[in-house]
C-alpha positions in Angstrom: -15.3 -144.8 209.5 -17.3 -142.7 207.4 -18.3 -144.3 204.2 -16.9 -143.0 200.8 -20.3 -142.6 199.3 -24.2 -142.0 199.7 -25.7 -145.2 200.4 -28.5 -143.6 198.7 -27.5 -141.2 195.4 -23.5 -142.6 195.3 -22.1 -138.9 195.3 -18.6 -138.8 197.4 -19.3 -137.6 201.1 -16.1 -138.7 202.8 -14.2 -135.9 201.1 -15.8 -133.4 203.7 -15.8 -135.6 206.9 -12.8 -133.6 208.5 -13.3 -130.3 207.3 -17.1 -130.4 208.5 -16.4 -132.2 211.9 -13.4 -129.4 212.6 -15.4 -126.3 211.5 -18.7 -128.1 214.0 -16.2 -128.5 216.3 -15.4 -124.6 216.4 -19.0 -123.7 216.9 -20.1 -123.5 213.3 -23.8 -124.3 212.5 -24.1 -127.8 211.2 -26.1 -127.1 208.4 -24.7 -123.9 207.4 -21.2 -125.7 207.2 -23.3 -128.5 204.7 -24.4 -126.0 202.6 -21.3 -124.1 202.3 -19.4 -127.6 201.8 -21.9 -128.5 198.7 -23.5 -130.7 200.4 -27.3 -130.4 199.3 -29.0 -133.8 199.1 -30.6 -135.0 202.4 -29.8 -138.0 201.7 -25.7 -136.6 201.9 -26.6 -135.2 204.5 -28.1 -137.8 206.0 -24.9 -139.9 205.9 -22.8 -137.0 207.6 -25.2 -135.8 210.6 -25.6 -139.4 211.3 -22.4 -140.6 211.2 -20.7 -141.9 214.4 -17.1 -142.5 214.8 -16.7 -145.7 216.4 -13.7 -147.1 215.4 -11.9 -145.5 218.7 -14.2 -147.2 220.8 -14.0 -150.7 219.2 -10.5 -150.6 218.4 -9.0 -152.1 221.6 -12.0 -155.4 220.5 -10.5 -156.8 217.7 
């Protein structure tokens, strides 16, 4: 689960999550697909390239 906003600046980042893992996904470059997104700030970006979906994996856990 992606969180809503930067830990860092508190600008929305989870309102790109699917439409930056699908255009990755199809070969994209990461950061090109940032920039064209709006995403600017590293530490935005920092919250999306570092983000790592685990709720799949822990699911069957709880």
């Amino acid at each position: 689960m992606l969180p809503v906003r930067c830990f860092s600046c508190g600008k929305v980042v989870s309102n790109v999550w699917e439409e930056y893992k699908q255009r990755v996904a199809e070969g994209e470059d990461a950061a090109a697909v940032l920039d064209d997104l709006g995403v600017v700030r590293y530490c935005c970006r920092r919250m999306i390239l570092s983000h790592v979906e685990l709720v799949d994996t822990l699911a069957p856990y709880q």
